[in-house]
Biotite code that builds the C-alpha atoms (Angstrom):
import biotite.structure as struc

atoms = struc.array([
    struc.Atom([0.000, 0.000, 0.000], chain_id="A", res_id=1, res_name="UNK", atom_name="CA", element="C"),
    struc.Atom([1.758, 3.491, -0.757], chain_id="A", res_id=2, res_name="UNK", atom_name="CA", element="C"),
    struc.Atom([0.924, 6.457, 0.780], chain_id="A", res_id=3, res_name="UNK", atom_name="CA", element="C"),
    struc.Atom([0.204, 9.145, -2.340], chain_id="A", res_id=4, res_name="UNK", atom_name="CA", element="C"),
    struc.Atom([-0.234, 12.794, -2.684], chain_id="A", res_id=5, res_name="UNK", atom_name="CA", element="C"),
    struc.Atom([-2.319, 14.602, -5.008], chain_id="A", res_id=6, res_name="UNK", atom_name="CA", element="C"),
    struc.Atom([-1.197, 18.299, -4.960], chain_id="A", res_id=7, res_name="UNK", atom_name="CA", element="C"),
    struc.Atom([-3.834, 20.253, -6.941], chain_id="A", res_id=8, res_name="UNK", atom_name="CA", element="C"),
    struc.Atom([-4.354, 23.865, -8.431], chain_id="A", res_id=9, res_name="UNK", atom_name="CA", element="C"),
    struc.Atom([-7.679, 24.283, -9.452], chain_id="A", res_id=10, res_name="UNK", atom_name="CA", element="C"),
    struc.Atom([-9.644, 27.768, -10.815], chain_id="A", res_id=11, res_name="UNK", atom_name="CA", element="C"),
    struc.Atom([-12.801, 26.726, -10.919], chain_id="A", res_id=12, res_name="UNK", atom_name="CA", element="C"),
    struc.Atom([-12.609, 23.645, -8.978], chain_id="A", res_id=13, res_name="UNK", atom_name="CA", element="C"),
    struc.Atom([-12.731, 21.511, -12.043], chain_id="A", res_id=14, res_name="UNK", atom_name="CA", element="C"),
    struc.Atom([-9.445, 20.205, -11.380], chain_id="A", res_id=15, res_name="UNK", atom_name="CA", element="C"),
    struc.Atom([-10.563, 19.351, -7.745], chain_id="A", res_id=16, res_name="UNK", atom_name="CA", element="C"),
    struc.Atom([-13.336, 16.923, -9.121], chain_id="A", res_id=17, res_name="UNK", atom_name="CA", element="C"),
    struc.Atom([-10.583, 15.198, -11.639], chain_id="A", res_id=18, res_name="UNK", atom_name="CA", element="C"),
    struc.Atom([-8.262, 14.524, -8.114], chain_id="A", res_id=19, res_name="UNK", atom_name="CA", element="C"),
    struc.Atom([-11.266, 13.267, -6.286], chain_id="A", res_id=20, res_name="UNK", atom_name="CA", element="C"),
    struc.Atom([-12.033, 11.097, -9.364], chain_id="A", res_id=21, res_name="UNK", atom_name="CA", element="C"),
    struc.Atom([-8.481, 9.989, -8.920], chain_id="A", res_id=22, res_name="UNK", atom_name="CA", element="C"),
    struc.Atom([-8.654, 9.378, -5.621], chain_id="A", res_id=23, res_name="UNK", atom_name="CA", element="C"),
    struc.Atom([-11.085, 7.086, -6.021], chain_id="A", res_id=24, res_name="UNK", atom_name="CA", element="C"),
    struc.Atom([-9.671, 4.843, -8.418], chain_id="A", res_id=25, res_name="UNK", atom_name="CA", element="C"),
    struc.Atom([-6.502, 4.762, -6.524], chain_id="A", res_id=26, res_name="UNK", atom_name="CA", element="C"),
    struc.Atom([-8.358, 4.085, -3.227], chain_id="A", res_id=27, res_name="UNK", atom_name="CA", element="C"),
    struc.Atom([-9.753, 1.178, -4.810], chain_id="A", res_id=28, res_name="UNK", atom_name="CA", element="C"),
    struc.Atom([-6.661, 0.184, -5.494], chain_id="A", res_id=29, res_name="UNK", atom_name="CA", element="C"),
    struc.Atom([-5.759, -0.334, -1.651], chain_id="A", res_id=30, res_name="UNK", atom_name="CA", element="C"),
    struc.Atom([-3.371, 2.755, -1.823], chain_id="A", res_id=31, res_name="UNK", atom_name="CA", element="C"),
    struc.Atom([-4.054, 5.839, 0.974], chain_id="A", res_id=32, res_name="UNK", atom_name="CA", element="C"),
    struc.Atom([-4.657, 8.982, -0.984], chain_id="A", res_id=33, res_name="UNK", atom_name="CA", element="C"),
    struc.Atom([-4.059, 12.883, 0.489], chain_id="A", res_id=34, res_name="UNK", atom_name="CA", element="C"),
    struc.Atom([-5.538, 15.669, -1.488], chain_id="A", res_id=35, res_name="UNK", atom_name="CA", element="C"),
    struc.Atom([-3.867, 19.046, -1.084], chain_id="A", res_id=36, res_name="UNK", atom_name="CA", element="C"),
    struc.Atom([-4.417, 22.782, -2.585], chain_id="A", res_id=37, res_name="UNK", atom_name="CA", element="C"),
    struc.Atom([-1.465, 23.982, -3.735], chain_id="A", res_id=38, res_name="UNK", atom_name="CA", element="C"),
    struc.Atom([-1.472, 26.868, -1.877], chain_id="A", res_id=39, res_name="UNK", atom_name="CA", element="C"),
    struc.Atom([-1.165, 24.861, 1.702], chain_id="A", res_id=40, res_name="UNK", atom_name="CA", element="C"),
    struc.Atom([1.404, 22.278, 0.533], chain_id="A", res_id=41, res_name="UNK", atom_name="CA", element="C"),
    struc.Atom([3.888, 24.051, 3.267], chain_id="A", res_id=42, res_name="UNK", atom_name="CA", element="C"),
    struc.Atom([1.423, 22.365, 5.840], chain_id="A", res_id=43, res_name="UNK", atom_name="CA", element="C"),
    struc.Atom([2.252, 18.898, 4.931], chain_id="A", res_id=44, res_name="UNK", atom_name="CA", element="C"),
    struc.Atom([5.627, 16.851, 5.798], chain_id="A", res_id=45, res_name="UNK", atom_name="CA", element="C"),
    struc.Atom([6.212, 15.922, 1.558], chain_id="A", res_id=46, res_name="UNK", atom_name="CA", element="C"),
    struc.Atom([8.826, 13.330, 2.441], chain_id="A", res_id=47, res_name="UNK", atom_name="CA", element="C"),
    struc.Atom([6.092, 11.452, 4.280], chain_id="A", res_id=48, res_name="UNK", atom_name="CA", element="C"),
    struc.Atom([4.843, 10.195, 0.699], chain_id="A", res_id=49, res_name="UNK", atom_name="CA", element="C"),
    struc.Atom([5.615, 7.238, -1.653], chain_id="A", res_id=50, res_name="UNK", atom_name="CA", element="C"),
    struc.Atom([4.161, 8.630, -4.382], chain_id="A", res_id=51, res_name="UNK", atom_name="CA", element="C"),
    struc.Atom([3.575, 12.757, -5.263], chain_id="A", res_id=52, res_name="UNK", atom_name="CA", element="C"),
    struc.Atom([0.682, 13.926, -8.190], chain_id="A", res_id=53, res_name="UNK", atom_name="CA", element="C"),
    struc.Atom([0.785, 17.152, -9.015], chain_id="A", res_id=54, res_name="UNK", atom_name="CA", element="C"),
    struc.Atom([-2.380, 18.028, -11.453], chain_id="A", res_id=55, res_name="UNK", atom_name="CA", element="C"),
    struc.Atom([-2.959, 22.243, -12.700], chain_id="A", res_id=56, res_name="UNK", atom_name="CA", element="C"),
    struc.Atom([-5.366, 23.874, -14.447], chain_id="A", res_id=57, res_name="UNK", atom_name="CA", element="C"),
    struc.Atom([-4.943, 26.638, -17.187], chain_id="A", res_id=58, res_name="UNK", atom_name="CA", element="C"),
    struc.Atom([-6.423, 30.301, -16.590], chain_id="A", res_id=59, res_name="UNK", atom_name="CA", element="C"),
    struc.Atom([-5.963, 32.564, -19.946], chain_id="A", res_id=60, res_name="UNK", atom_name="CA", element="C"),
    struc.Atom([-2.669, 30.415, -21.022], chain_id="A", res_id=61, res_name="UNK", atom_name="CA", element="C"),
    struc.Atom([-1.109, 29.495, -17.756], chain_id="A", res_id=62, res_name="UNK", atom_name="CA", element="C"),
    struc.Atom([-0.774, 27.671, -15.029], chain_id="A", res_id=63, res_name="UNK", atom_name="CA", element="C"),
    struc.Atom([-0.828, 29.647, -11.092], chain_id="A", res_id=64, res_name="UNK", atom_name="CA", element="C"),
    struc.Atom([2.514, 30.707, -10.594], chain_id="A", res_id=65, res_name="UNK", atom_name="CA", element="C"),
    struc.Atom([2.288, 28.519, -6.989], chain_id="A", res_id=66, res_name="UNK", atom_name="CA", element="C"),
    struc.Atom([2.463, 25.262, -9.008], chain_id="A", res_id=67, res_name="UNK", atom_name="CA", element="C"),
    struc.Atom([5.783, 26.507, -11.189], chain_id="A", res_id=68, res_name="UNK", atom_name="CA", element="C"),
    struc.Atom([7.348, 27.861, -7.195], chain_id="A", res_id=69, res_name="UNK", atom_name="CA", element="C"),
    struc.Atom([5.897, 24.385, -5.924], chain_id="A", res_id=70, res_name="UNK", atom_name="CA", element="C"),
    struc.Atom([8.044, 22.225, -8.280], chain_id="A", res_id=71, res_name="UNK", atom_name="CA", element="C"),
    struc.Atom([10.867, 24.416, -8.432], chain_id="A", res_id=72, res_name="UNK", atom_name="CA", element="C"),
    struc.Atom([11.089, 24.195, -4.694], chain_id="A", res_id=73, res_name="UNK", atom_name="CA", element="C"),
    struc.Atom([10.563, 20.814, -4.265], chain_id="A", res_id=74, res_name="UNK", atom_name="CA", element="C"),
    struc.Atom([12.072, 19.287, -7.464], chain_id="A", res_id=75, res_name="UNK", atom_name="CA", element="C"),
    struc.Atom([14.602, 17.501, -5.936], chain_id="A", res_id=76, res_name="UNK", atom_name="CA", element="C"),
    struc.Atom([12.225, 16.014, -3.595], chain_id="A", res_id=77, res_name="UNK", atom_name="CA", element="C"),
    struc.Atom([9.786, 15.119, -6.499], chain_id="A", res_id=78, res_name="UNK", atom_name="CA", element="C"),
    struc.Atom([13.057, 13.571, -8.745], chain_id="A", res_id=79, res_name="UNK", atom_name="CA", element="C"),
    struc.Atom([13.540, 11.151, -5.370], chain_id="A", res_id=80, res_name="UNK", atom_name="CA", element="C"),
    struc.Atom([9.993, 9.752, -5.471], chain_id="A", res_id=81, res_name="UNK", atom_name="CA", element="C"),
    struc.Atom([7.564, 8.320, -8.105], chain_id="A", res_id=82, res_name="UNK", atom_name="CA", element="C"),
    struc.Atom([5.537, 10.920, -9.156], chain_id="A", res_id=83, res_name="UNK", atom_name="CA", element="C"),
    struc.Atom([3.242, 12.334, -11.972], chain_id="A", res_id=84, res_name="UNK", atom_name="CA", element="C"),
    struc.Atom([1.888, 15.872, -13.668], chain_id="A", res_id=85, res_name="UNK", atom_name="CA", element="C"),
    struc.Atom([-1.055, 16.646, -14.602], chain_id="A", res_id=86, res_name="UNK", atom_name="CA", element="C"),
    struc.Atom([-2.560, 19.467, -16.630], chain_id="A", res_id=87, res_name="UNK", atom_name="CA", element="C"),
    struc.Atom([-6.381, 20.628, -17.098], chain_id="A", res_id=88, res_name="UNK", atom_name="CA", element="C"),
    struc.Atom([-7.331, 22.880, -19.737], chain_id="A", res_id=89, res_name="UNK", atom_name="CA", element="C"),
    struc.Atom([-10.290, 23.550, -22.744], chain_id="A", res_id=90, res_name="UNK", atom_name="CA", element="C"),
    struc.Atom([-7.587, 23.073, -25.107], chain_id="A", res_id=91, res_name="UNK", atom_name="CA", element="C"),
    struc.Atom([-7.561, 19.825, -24.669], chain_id="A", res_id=92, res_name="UNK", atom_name="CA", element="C"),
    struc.Atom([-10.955, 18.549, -26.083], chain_id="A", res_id=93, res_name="UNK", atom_name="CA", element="C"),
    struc.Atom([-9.379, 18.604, -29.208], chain_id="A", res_id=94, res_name="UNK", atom_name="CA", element="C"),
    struc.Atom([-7.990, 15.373, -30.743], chain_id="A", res_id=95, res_name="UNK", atom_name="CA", element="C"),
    struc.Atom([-5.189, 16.937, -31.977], chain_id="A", res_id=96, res_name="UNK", atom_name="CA", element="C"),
    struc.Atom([-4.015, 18.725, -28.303], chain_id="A", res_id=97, res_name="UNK", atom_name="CA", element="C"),
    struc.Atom([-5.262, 16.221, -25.806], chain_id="A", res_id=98, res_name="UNK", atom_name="CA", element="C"),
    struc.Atom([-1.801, 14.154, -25.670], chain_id="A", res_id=99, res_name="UNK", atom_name="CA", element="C"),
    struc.Atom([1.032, 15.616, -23.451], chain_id="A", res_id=100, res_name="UNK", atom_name="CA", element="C"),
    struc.Atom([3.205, 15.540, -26.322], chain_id="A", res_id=101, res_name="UNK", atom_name="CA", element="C"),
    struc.Atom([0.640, 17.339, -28.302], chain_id="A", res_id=102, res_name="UNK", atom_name="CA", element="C"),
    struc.Atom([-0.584, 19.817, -25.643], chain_id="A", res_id=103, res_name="UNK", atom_name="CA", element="C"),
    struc.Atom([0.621, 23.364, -26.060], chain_id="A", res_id=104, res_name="UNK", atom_name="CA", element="C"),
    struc.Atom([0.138, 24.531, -21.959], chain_id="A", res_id=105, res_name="UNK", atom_name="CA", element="C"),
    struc.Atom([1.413, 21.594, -20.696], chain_id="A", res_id=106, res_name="UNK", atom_name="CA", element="C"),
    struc.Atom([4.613, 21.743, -23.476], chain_id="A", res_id=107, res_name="UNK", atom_name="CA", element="C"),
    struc.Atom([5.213, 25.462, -22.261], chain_id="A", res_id=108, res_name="UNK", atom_name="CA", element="C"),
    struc.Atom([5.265, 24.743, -18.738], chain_id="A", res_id=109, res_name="UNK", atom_name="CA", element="C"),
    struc.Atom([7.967, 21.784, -18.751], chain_id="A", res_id=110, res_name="UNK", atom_name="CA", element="C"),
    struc.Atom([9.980, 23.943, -20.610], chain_id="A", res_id=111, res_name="UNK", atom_name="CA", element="C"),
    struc.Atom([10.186, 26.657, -17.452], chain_id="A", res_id=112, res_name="UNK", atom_name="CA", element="C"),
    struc.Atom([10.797, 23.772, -14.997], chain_id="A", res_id=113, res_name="UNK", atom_name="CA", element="C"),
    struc.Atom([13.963, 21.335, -15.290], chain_id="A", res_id=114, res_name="UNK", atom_name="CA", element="C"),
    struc.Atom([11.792, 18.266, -13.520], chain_id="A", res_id=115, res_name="UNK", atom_name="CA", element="C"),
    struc.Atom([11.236, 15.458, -15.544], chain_id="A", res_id=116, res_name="UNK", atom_name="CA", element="C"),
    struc.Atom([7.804, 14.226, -13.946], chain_id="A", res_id=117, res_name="UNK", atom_name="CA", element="C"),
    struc.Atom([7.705, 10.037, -14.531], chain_id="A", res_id=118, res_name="UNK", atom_name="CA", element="C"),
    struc.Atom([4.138, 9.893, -16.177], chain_id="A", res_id=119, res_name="UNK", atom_name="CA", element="C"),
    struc.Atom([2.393, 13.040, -17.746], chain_id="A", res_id=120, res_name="UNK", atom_name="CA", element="C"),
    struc.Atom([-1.331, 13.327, -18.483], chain_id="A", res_id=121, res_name="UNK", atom_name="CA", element="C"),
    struc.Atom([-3.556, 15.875, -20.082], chain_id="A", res_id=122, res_name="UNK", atom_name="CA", element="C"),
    struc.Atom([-7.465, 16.323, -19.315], chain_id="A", res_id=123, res_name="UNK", atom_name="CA", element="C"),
    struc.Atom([-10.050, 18.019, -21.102], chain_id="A", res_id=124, res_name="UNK", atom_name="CA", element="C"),
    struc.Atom([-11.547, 20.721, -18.835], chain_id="A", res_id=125, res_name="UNK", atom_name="CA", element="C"),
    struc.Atom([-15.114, 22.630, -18.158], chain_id="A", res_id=126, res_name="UNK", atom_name="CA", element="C"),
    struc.Atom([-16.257, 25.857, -19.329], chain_id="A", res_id=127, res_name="UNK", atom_name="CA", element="C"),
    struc.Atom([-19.239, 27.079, -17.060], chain_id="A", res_id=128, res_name="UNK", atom_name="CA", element="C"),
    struc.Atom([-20.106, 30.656, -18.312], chain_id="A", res_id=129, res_name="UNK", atom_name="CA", element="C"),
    struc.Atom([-23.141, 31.098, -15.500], chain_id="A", res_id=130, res_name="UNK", atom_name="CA", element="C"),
    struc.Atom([-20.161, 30.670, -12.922], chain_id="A", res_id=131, res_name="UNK", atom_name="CA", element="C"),
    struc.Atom([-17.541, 32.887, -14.012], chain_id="A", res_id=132, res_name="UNK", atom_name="CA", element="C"),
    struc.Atom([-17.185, 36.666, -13.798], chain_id="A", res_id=133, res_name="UNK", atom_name="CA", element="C"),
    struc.Atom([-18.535, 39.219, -15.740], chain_id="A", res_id=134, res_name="UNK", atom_name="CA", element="C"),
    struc.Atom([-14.893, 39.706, -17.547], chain_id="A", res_id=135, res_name="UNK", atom_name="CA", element="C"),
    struc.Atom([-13.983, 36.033, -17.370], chain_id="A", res_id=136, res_name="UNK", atom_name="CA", element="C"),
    struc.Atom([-17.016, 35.165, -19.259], chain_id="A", res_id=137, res_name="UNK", atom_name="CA", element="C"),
    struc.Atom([-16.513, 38.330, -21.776], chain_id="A", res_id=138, res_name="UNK", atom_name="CA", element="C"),
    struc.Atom([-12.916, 36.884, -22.085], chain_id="A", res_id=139, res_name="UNK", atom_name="CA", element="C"),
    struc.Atom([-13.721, 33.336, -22.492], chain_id="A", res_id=140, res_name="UNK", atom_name="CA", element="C"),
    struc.Atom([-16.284, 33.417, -24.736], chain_id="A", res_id=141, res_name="UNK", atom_name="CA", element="C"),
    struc.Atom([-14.210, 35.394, -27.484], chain_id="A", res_id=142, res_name="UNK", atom_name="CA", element="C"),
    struc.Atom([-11.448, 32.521, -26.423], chain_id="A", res_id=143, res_name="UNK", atom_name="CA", element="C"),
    struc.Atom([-13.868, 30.035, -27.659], chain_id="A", res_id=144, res_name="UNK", atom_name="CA", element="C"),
    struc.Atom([-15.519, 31.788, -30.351], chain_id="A", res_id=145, res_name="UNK", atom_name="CA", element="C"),
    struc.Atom([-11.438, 32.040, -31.779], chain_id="A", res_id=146, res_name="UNK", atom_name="CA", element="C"),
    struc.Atom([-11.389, 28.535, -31.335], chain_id="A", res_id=147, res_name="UNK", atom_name="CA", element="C"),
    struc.Atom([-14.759, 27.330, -32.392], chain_id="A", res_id=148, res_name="UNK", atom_name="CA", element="C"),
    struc.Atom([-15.858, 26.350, -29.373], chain_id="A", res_id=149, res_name="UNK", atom_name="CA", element="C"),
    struc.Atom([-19.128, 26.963, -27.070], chain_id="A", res_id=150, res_name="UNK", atom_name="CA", element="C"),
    struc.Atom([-20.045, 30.764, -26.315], chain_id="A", res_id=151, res_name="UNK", atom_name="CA", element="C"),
    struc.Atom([-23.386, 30.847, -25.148], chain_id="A", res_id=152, res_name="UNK", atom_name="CA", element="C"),
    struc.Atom([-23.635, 32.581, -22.391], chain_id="A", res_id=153, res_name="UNK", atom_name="CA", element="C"),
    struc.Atom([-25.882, 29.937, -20.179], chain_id="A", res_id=154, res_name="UNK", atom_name="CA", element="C"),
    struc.Atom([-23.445, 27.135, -21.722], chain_id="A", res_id=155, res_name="UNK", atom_name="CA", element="C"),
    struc.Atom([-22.131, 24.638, -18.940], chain_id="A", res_id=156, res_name="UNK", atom_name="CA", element="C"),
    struc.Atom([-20.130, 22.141, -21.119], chain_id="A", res_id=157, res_name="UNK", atom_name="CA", element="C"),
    struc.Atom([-17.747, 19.300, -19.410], chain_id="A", res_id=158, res_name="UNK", atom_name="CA", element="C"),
    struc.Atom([-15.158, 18.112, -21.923], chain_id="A", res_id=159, res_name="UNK", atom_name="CA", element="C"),
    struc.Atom([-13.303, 15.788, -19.612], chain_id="A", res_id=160, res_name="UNK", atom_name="CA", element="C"),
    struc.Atom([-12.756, 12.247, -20.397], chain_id="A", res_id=161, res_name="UNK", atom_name="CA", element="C"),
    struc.Atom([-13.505, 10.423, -17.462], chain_id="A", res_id=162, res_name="UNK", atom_name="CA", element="C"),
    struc.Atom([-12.222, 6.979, -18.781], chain_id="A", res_id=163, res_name="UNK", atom_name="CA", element="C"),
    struc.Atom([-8.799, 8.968, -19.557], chain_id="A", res_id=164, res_name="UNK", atom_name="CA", element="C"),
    struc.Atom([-8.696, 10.343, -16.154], chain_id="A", res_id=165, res_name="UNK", atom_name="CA", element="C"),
    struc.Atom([-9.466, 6.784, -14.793], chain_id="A", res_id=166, res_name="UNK", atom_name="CA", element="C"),
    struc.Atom([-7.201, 4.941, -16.443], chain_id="A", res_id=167, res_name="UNK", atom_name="CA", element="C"),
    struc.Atom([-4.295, 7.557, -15.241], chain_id="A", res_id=168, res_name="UNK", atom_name="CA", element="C"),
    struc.Atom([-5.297, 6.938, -11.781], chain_id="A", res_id=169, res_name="UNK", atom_name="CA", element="C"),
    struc.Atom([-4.938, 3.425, -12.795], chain_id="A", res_id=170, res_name="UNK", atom_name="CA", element="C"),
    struc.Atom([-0.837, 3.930, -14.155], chain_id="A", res_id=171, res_name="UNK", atom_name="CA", element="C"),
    struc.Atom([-0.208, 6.211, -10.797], chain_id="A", res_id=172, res_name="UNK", atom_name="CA", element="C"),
    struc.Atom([-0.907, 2.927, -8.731], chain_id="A", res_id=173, res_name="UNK", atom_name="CA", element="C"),
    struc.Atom([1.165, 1.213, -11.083], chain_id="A", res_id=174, res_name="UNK", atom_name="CA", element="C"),
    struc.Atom([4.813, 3.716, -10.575], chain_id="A", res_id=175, res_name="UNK", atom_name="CA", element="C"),
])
C-alpha cells in the first residue's frame, strides 16, 4: 500500500473533481490517498509520501505561478519519489491537443521547470459561463468563439474524459 499525494491547483474547482475522481480509483486500489491545494502544501511533511501527483489547471494560457514555485522548490524532492503531472485545460478537447506531447500549456510549462515528472497526463476541462465573472465570461467566450468552441452565455459544457482520467489513476498505482 503506498501512501500518495495529489497536490492540486484548481480555478474553478474543475481540477478538484478530476483529483477526487483519482482518488477514487486509486483508493480502490488499496493505496491511501491525500488531497492538497497547492497553496497549503507548506502544511504537509512531503517526504512522508511514496508517491507525489501534481495536477494544474490553465487560466488565460497558464498555469498559477504557486504550481511553477511548488516544483521548483521541491524538485529535488519530487526527482527522489515516483511521481506524476497533470494538466487541465479547454484546449484539450481537441484530438489533436489532448496528448502531453501534443498539448501546447502543458509543453510550455515543462519547458520553465527542469523536472522530468515520470508519467504526464492531459485532461479536457469545463467551461461554465453562468459561474464565471462578468470579464472572465466576456474573455472566455471570445477565447472560444477564436477557437470554435461553445459561447453561449448559459453554456455549462464538461469536456473531460472520465475513462482517460481513470485509467491515469490506474498507471499512478502502477509507478
Amino acid at each position: 500500500m503506498a501512501n500518495i499525494l495529489i497536490i492540486y491547483s484548481t480555478t474553478d474547482g474543475h481540477t478538484l473533481k478530476i483529483c477526487q475522481r483519482l482518488q477514487q480509483v486509486i483508493e480502490q486500489q488499496s493505496h491511501r490517498v491525500t488531497l492538497c491545494a497547492i497553496k497549503d502544501w507548506r502544511e504537509i511533511d512531503l517526504t512522508t509520501f511514496d508517491k507525489i501527483v501534481v495536477g494544474a489547471s490553465i487560466r488565460y494560457g497558464k498555469h498559477s505561478p504557486l504550481v511553477l514555485d511548488f516544483v521548483r522548490r521541491n524538485e529535488q524532492l519530487l526527482d527522489s519519489k515516483s511521481n506524476a503531472f497533470f494538466s487541465v485545460n479547454v484546449v484539450a478537447r481537441k484530438p489533436e491537443k489532448n496528448q502531453p506531447d501534443t498539448n501546447p500549456y502543458l509543453l510550455k510549462f515543462l519547458r520553465k521547470i527542469s523536472w522530468k515528472p515520470k508519467q504526464l497526463a492531459v485532461f479536457a476541462g469545463k467551461i461554465d459561463f453562468p459561474k464565471y465573472s462578468f470579464f472572465d465570461r466576456l474573455m472566455i467566450r471570445f477565447i472560444m468563439w477564436m477557437t470554435k468552441g461553445p459561447t453561449h452565455p448559459d453554456a455549462v459544457v464538461e469536456f473531460t474524459d472520465w475513462q482517460q482520467v481513470e485509467a491515469f489513476g490506474k498507471r499512478i498505482c502502477e509507478m
